[in-house]
N, C-alpha and C positions, 0 to 999 in steps of 0.2 A: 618553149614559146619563142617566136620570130620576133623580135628587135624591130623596129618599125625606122623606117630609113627615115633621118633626118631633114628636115624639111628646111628650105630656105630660108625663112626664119631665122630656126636656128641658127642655120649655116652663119647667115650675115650675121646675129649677135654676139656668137663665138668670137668670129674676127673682129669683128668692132671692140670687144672687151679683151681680148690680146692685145688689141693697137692700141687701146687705152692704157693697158699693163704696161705696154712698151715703151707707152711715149706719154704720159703723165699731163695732166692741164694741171695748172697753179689751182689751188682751193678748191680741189674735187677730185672724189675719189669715189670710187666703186667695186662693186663684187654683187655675187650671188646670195640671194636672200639663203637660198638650199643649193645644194652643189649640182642635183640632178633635174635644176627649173632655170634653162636661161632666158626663159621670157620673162622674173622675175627680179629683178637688181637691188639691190640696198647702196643707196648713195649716200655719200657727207660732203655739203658742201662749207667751206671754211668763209666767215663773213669776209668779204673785202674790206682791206683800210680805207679809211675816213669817209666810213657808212655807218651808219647806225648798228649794221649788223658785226664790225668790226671785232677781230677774238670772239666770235660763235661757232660753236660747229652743230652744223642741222642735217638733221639725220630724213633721210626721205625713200621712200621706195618707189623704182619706176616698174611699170606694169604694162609688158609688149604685148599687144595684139598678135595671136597666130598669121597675119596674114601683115606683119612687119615688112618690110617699111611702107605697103601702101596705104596705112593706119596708123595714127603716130601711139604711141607710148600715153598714158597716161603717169601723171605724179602726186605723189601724196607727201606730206610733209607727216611725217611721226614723231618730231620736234615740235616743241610749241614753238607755235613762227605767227607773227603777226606780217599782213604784209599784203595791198590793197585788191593783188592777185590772187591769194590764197584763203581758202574760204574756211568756217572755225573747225568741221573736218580734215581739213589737214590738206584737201584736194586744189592744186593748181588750175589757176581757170587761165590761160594768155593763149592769146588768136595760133601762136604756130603748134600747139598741140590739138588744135580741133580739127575734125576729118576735113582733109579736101575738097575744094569746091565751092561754092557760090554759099556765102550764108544764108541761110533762112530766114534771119531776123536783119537785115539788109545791115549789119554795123562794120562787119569787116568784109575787105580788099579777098579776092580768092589770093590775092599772092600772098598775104599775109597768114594765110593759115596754112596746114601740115603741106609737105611734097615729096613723095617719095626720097627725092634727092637727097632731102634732108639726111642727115649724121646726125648722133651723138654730139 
């Protein structure tokens, strides 16, 4: 059976998740839900000092659309996380994760939602 060449995508979240390995953000960290799905991540992010969330660690999975980065990632919190953005399934709702372009329900800015540009 042929191996199906890897798709840009991938491509991109491979490197993105190296240069994440590489060069570390403070209170967040990441990997592979499964070693053979990198459009799936399991992330922690660590509560920041003098917030509510302060000594937490929340555990969340992000979930890439095959046609990354022109579609942003969706986020689920698999932690219990209370928090005005995230709804009691566990799914992140904030304007820079909604697809591109002009809202439909007229609330947000097109800048303020997904752009390709966007990173990790």
């Amino acid at each position: 059976m042929a191996t199906q060449p890897a798709s840009q995508a991938s491509l991109l979240l491979q490197k993105q998740l190296k240069d994440l390995c590489k060069h570390p953000v403070d209170g967040f960290s990441a990997g592979l839900v499964v070693e053979e799905n990198i459009f799936e991540w399991s992330v922690t992010i660590i509560g920041p000092p003098d917030t509510l969330y302060e000594g937490g660690f929340f555990n969340a999975v992000m979930s890439f659309p095959e046609d990354y980065p022109n579609n942003p990632p969706t986020v689920r919190f698999t932690s219990e996380m209370w928090h005005p953005n995230v709804y009691p399934d566990g799914k992140v709702c904030i304007s820079i994760l909604h697809p591109p372009g002009d809202d439909p329900n007229g609330y947000e800015l097109a800048t303020e939602r997904w752009n390709p540009v966007h990173t990790l």
